[in-house]
gemmi code that builds the backbone of each chain (N, CA, C; Angstrom):
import gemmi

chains = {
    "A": [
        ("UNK", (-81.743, 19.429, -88.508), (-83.020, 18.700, -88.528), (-83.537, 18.619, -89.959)),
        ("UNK", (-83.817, 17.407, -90.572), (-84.207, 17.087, -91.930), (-85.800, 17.377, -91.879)),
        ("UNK", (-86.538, 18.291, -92.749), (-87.494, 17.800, -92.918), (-88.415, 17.034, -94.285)),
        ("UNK", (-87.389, 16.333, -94.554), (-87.783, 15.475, -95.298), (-88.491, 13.945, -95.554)),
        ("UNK", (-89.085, 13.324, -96.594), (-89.802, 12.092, -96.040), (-88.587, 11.381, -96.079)),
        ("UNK", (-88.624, 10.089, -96.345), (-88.307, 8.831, -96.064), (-87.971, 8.829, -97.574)),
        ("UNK", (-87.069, 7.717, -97.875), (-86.816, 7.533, -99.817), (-87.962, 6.775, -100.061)),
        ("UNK", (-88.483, 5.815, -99.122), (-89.296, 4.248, -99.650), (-90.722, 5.344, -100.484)),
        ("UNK", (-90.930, 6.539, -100.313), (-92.110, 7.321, -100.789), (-91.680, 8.067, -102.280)),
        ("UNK", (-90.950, 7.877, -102.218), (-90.035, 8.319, -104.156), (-90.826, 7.645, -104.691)),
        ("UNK", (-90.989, 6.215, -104.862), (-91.236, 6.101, -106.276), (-92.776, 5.894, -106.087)),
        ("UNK", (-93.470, 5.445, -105.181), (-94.674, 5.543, -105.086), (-95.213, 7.193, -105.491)),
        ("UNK", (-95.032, 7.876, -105.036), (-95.544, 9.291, -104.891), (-95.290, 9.842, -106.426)),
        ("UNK", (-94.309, 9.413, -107.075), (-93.775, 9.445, -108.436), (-94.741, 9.192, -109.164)),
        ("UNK", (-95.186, 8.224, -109.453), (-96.406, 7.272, -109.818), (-97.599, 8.339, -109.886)),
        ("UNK", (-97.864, 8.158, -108.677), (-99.185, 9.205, -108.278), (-99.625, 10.118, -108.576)),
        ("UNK", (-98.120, 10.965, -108.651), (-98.120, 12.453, -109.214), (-98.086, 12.450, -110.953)),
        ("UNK", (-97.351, 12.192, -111.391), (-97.346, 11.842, -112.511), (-98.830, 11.141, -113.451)),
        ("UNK", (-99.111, 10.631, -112.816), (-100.377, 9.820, -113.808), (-101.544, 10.850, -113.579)),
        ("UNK", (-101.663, 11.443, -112.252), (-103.129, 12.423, -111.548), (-103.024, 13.561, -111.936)),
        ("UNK", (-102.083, 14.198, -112.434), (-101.561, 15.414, -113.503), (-102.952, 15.321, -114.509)),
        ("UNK", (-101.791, 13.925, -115.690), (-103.105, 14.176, -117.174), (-104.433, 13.298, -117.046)),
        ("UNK", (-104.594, 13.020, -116.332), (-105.895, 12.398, -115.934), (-107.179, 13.692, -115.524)),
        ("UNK", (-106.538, 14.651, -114.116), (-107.035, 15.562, -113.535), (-107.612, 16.754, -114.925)),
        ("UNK", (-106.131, 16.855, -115.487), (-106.225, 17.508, -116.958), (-107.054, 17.297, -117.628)),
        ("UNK", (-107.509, 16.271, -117.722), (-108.620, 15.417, -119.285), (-109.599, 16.074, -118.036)),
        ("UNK", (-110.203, 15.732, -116.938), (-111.325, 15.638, -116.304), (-111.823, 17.166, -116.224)),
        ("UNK", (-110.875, 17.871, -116.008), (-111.111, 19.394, -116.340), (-111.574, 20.178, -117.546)),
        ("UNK", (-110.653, 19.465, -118.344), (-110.611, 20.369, -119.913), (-112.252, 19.606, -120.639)),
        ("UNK", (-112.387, 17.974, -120.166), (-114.019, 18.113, -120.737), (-114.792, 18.059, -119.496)),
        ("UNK", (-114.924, 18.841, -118.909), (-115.974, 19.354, -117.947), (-116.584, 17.920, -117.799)),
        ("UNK", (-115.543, 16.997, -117.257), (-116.249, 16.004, -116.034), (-115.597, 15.874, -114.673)),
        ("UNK", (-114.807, 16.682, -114.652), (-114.596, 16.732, -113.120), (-115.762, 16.781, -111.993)),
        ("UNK", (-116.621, 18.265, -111.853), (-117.360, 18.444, -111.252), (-118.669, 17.290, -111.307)),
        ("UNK", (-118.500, 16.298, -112.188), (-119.732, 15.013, -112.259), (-119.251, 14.200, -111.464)),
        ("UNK", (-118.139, 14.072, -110.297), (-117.815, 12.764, -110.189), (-117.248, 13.021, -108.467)),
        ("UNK", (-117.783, 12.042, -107.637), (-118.073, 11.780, -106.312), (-119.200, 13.123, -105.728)),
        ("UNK", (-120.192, 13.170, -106.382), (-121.283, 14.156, -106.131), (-121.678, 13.491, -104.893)),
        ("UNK", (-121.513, 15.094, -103.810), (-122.062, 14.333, -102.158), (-122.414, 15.568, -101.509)),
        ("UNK", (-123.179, 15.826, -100.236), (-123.302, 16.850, -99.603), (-122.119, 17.346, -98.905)),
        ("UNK", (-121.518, 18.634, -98.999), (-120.175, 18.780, -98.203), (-120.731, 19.554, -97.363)),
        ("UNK", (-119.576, 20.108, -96.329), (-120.242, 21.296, -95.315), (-119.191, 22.285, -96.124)),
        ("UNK", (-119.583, 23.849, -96.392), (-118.998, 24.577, -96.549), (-119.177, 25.528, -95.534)),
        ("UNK", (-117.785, 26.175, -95.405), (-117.525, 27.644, -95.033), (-117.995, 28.881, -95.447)),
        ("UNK", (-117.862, 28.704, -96.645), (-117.681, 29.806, -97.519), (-117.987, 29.689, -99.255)),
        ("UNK", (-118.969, 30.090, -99.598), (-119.181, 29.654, -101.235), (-119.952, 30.776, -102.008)),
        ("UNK", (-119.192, 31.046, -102.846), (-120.065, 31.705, -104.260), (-120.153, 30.775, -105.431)),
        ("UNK", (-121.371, 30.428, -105.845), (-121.705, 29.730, -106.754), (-120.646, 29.928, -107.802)),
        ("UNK", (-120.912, 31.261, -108.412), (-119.903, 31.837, -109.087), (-119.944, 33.513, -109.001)),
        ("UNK", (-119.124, 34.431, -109.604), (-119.012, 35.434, -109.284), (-120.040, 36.362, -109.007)),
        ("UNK", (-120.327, 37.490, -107.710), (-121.638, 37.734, -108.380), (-122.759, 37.213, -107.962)),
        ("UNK", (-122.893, 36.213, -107.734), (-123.666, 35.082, -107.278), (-124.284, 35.215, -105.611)),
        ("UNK", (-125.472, 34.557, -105.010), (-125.518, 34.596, -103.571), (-124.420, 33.545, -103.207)),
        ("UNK", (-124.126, 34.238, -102.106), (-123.234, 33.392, -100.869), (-123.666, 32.747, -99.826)),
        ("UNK", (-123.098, 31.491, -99.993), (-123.335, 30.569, -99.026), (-122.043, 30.694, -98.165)),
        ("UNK", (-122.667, 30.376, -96.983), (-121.732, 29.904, -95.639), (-122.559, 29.118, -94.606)),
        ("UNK", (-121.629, 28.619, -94.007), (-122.162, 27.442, -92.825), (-122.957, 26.701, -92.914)),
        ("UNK", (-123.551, 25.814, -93.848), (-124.062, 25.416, -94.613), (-123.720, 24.134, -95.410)),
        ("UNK", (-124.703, 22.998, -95.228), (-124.168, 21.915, -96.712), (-124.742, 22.131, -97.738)),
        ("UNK", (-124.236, 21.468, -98.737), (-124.181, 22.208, -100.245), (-123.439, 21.167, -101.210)),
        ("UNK", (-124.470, 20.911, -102.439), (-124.252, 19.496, -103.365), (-122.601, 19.667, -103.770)),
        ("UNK", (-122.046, 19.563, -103.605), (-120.478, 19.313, -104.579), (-119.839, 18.163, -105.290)),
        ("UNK", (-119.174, 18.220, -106.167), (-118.528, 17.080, -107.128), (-117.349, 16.935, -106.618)),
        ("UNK", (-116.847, 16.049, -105.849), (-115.345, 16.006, -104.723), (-114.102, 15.786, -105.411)),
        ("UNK", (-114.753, 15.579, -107.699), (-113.296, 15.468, -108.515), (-112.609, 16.283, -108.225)),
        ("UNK", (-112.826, 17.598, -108.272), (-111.171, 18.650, -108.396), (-110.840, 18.736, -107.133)),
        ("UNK", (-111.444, 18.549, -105.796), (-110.985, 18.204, -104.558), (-109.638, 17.263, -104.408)),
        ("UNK", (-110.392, 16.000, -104.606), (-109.608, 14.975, -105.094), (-108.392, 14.952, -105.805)),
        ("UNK", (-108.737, 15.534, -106.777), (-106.783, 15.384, -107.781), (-106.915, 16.802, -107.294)),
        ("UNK", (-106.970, 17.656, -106.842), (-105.954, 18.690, -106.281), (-105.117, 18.146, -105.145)),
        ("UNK", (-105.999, 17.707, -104.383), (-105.339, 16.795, -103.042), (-104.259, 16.115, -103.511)),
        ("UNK", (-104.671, 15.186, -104.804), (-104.094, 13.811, -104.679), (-102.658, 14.705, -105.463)),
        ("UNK", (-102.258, 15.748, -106.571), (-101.409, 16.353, -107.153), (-100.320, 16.967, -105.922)),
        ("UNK", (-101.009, 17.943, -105.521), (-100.031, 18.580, -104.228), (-99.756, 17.144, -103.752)),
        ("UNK", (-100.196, 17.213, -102.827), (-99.634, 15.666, -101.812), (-98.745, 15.298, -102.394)),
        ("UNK", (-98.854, 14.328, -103.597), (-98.169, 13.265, -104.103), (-96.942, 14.618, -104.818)),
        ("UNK", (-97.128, 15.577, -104.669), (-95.734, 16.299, -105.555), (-94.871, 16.787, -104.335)),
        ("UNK", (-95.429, 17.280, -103.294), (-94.622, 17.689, -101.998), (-94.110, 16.333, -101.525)),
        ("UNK", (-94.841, 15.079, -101.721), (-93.736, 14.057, -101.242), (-92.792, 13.325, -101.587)),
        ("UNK", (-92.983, 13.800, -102.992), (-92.086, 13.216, -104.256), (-90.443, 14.086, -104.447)),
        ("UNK", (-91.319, 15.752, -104.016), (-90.096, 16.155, -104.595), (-89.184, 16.383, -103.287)),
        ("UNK", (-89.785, 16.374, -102.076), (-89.117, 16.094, -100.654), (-88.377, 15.075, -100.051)),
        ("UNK", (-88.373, 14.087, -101.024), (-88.532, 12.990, -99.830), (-86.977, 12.526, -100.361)),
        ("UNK", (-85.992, 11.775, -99.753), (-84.945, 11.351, -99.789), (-84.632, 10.784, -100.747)),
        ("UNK", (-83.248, 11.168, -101.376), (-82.015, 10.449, -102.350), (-82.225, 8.746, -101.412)),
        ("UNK", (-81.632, 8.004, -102.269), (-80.710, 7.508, -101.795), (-79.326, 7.542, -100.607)),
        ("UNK", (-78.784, 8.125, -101.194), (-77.670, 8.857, -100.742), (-77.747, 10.814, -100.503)),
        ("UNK", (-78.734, 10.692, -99.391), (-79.067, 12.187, -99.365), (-77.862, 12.698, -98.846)),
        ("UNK", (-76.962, 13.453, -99.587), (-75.713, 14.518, -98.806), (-76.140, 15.822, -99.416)),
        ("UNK", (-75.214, 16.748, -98.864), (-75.483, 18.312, -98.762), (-75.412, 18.892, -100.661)),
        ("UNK", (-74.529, 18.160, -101.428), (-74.762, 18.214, -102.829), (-76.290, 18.113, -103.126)),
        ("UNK", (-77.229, 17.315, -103.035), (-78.620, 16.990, -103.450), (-79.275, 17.953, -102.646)),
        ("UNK", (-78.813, 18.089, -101.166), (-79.672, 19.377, -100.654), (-79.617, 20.407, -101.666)),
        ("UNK", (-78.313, 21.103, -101.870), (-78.275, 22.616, -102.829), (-79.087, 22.138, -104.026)),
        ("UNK", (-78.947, 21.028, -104.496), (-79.607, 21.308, -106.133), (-81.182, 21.373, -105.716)),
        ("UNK", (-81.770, 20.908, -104.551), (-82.884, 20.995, -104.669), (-83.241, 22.577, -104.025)),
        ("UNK", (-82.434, 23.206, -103.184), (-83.204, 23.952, -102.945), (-82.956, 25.648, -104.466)),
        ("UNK", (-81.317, 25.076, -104.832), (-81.569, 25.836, -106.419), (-82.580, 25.019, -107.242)),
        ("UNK", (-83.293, 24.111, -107.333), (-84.239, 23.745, -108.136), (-85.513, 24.585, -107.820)),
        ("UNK", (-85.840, 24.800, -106.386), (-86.905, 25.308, -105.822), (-87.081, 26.845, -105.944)),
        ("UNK", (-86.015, 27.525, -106.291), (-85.480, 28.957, -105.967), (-86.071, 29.101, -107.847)),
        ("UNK", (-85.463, 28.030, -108.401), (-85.519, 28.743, -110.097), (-87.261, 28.489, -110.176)),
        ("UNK", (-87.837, 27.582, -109.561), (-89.354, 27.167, -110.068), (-90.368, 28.257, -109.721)),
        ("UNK", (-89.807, 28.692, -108.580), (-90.416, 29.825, -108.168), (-90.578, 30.881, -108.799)),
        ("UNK", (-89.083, 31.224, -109.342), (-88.920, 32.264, -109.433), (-89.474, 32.375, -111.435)),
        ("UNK", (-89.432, 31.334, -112.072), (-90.516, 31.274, -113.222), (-91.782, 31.478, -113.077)),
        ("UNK", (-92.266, 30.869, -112.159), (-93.957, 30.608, -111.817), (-94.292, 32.089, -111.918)),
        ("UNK", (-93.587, 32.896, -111.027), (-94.081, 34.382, -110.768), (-93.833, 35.143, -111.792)),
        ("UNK", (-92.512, 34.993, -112.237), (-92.510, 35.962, -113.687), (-93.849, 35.693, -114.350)),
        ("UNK", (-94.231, 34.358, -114.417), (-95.532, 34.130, -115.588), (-96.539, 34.925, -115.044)),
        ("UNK", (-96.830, 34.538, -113.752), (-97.951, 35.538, -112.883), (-97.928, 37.273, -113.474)),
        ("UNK", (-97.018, 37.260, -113.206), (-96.323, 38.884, -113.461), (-96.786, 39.412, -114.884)),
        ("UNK", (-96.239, 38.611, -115.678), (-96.531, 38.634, -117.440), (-98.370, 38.410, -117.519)),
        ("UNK", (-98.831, 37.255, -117.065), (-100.210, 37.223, -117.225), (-101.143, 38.516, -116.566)),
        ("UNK", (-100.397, 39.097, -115.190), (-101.162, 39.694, -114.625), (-101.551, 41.111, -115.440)),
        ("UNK", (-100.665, 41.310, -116.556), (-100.793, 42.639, -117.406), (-101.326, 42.138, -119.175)),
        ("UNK", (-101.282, 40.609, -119.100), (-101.830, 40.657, -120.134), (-103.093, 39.469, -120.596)),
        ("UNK", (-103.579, 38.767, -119.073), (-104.773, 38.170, -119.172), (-105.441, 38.754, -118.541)),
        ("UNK", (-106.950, 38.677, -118.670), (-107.911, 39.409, -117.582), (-109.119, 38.696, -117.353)),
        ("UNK", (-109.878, 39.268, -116.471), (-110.915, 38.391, -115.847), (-111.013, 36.841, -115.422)),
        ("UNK", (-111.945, 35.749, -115.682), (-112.057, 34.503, -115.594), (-110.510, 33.711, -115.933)),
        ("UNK", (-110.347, 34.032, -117.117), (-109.126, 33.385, -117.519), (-108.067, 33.826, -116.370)),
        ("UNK", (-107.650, 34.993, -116.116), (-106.422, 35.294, -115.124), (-107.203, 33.902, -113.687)),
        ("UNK", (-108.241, 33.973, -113.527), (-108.470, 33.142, -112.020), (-107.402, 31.720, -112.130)),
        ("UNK", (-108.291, 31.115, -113.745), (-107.526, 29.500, -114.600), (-106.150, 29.915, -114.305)),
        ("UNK", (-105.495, 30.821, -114.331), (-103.952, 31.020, -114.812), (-103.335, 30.543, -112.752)),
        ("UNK", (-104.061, 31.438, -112.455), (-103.545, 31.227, -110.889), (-103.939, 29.550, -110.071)),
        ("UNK", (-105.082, 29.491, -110.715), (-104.985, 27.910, -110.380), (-103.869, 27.175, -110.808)),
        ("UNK", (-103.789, 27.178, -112.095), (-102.845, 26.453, -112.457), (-101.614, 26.525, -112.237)),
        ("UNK", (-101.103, 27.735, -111.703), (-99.662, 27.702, -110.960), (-99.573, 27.674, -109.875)),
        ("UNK", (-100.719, 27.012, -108.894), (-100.860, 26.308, -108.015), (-100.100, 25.197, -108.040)),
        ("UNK", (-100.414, 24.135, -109.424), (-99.863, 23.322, -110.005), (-98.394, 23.660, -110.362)),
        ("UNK", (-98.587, 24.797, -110.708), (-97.346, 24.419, -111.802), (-95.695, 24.932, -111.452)),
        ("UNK", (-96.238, 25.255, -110.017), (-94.712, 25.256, -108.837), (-94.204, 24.367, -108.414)),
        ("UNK", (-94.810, 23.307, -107.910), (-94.847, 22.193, -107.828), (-93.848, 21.095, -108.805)),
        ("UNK", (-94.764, 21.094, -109.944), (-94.051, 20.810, -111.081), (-93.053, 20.935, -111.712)),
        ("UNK", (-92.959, 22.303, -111.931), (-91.088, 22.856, -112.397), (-90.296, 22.355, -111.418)),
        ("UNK", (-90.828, 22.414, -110.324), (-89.487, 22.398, -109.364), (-89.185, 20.595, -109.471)),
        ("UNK", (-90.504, 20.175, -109.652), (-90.199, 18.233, -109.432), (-89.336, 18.016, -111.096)),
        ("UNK", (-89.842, 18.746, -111.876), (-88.459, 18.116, -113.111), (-87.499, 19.236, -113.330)),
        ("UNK", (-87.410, 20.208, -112.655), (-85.658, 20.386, -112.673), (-85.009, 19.843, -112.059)),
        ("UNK", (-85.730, 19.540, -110.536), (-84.925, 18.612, -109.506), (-84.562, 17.553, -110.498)),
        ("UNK", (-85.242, 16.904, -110.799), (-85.309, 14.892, -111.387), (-84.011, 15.822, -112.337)),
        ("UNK", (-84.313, 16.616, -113.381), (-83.379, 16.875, -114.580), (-81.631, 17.100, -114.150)),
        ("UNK", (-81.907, 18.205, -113.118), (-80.572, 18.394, -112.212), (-80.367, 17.087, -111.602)),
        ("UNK", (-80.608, 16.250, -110.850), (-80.443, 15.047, -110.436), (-79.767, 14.580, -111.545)),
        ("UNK", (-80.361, 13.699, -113.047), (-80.094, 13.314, -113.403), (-78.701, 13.567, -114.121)),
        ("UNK", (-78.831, 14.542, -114.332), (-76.984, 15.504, -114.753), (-75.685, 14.730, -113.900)),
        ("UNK", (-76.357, 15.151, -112.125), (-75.545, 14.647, -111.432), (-75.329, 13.498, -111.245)),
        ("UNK", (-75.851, 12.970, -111.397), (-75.915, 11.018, -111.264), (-75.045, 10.398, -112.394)),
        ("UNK", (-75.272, 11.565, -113.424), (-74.306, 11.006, -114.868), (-72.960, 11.477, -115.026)),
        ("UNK", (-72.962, 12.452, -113.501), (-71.264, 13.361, -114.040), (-70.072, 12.490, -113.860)),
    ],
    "B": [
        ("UNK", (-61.168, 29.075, -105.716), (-60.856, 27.620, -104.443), (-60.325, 26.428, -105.066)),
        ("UNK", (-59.065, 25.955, -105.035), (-58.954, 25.013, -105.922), (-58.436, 23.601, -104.608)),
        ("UNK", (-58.309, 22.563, -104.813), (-58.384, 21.237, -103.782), (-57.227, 20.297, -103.954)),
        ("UNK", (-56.881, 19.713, -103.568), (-55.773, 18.537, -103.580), (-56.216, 17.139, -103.031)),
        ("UNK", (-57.426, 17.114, -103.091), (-58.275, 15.967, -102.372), (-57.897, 15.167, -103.293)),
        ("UNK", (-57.402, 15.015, -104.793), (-57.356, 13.811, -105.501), (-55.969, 13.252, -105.275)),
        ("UNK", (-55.499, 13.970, -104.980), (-53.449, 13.896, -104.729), (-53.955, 13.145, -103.549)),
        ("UNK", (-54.704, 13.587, -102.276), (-54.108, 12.979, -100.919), (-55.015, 11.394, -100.974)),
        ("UNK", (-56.444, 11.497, -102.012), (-56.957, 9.776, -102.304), (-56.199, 9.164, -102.947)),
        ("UNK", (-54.739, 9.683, -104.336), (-54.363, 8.691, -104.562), (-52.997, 7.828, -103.777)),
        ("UNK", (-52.682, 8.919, -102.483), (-51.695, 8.731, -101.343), (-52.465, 7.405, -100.824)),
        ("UNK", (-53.483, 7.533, -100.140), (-54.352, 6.625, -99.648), (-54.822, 5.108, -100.023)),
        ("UNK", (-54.800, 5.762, -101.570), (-54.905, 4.324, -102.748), (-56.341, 4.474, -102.417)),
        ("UNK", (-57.307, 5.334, -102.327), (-58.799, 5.379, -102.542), (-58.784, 5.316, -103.506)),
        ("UNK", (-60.181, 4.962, -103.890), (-61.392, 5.854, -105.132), (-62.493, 6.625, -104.909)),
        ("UNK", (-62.710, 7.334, -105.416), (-63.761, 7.953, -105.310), (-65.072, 7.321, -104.485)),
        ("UNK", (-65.883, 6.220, -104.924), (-66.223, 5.450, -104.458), (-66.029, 5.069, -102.963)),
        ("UNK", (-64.497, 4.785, -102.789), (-63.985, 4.102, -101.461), (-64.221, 5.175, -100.394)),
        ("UNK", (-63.981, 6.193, -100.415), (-64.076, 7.715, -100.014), (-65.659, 8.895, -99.678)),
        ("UNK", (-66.005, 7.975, -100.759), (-67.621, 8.844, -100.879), (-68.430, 7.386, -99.769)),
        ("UNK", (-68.172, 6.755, -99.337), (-68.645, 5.721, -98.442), (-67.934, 6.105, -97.342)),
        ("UNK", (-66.866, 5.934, -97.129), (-66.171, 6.695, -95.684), (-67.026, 7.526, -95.464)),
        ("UNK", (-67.108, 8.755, -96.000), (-67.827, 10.515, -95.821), (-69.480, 10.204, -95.703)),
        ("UNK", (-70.397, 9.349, -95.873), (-71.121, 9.106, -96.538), (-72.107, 10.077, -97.299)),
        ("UNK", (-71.084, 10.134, -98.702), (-72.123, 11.041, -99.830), (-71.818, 10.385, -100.371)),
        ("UNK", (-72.483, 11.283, -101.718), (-72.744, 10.104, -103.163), (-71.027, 10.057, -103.808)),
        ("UNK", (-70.982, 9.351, -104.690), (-69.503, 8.920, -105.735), (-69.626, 10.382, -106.352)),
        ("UNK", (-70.527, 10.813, -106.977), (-70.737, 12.164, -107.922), (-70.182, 13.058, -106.818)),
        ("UNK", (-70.807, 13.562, -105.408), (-70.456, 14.438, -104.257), (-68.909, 14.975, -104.918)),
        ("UNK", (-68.545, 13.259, -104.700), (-66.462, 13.979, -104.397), (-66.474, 14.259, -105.905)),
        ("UNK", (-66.591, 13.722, -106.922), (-66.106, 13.980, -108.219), (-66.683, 15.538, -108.289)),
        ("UNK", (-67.478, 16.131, -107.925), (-67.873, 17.752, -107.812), (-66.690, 18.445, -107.477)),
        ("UNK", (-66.784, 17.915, -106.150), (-65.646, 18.329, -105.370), (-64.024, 18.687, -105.987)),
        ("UNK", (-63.867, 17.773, -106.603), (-62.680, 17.425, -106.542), (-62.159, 17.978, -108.291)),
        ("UNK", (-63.682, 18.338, -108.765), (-63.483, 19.244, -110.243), (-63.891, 20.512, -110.003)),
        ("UNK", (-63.661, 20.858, -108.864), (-64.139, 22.275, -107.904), (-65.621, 22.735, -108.497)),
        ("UNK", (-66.232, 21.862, -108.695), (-68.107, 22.121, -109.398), (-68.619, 22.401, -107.931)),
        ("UNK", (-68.411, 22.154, -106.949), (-68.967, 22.297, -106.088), (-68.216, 22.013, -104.684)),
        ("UNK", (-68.448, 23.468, -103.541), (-67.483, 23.480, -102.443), (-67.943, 23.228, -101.514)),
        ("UNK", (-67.542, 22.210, -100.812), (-67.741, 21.213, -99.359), (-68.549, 22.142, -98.649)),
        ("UNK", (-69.117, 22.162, -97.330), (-69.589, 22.463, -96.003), (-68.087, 22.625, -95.532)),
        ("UNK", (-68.259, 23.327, -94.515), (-67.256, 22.913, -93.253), (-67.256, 21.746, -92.825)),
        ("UNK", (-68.531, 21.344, -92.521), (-68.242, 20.168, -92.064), (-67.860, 18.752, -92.754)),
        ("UNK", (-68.479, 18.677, -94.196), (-67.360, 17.861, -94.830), (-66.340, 18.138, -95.052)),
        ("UNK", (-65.497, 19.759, -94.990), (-64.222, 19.179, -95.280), (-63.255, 18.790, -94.042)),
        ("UNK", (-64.027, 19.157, -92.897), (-63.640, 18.529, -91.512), (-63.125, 17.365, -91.356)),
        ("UNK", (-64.441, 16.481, -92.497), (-64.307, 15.143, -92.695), (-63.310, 14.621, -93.346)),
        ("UNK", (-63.497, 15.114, -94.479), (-62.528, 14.885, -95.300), (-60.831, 14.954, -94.968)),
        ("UNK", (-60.637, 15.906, -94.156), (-59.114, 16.220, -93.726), (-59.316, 15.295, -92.702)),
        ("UNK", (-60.120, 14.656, -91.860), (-59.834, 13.707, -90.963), (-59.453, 12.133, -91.844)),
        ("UNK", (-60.356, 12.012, -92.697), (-60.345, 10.339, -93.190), (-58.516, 10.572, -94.096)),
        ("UNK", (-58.600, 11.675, -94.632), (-57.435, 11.871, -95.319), (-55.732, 12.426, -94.901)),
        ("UNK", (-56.616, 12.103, -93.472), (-55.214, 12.467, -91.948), (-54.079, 13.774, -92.916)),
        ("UNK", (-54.731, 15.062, -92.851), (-54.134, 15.776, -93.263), (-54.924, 17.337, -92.568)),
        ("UNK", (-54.332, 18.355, -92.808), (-55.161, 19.289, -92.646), (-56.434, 20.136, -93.478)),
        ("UNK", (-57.102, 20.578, -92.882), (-58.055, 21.422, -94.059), (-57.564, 22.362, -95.123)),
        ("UNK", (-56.542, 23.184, -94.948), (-55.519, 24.055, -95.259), (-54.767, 23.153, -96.114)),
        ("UNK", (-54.349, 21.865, -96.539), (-53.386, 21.097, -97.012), (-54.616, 20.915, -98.326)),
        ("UNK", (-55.568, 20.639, -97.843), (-56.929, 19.841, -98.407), (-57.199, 21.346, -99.898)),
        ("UNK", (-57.612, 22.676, -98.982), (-58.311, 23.488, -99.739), (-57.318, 24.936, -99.239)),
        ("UNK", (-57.410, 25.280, -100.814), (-56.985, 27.029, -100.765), (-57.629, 27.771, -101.934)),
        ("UNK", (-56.842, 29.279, -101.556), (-57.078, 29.931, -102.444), (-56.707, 30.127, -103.766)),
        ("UNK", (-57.247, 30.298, -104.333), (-56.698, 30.939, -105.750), (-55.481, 32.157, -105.548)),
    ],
}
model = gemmi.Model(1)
for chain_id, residues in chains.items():
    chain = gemmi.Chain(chain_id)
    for i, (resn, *xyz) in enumerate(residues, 1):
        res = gemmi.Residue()
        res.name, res.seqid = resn, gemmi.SeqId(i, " ")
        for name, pos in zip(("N", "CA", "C"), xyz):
            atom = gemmi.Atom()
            atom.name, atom.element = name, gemmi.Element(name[0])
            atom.pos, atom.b_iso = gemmi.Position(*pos), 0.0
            res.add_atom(atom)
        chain.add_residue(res)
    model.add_chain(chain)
structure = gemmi.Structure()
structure.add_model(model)
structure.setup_entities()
């Protein structure tokens, strides 16, 4: 049983992922993310920030940017890096799931390394971002390993 | 593990190509294959010894 998408979602999702990366990036790094689709949400669960009173069950003003390109990043990278060859045979299976095995297994060493030598606020940034950045390794070693094979 | 899959495609008068469409994998698949970069499933070489009317054992051995 495949659980993979369809190919016709390659290059669309390609697109998607790729451009909502440094876009999401810029919107973060100058603090306009949180300015943009400002709406009442319902939350579960919220600390303003650390420390802070807690909200639950409850609506509560939010900026739906980092919602948004978090959504739109995962999504568009789980369907990009899932979704069918061309010619999907059991060769493209192994490289992807050794593509998936090595991305992993970087992401955490970094975790590992940061976890003894970043601290506080910054360690939180670090774990967000390899939220991202599993995702990622694994979508360009795949494409990189792909491309090896396509040229052998 | 070394293969004879290129001996029994050029019996056949395949190509790589002609062969990787029979099986349906990619042209690269067999050229893996067949530079021992990479070793079949069972079940392709099932395939393979069928399209290549030979045995699996004829197909693949040991070192």
């Amino acid at each position: 049983m495949s659980y993979l998408f369809s190919n016709k979602f390659k290059k669309i999702s390609s697109w998607i992922f790729y451009l909502s990366i440094p876009i999401g990036l810029f919107l973060m790094l100058t603090d306009r993310i949180q300015d943009i689709f400002v709406v009442n949400v319902f939350s579960i669960f919220s600390y303003e920030w650390f420390g802070s009173e807690r909200t639950g069950f409850g609506w509560i003003e939010n900026g739906l940017g980092d919602e948004f390109f978090t959504f739109l990043i995962i999504f568009s990278g789980i369907v990009n890096s899932f979704s069918k060859e061309k010619i999907e045979d059991e060769l493209i299976s192994k490289i992807r799931i050794e593509s998936l095995t090595l991305s992993i297994f970087i992401s955490y060493v970094l975790i590992i390394i940061s976890t003894f030598l970043v601290y506080h606020i910054t360690y939180m940034y670090i774990l967000v971002f390899n939220l991202f950045l599993i995702i990622l390794l694994f979508n360009l070693i795949f494409k990189y390993r792909l491309f090896k094979h396509y040229n052998s | 593990m070394k293969n004879n899959i290129r001996m029994y495609r050029a019996k056949f008068n395949l190509t790589q190509d002609d062969l990787s469409k029979k099986l349906e994998v990619s042209r690269q698949t067999i050229n893996s294959i067949e530079n021992n970069k990479y070793f079949p499933s069972l079940e392709l070489g099932l395939k393979l010894s069928q399209v290549l009317e030979c045995k699996v054992d004829d197909l693949f051995s040991l070192d």
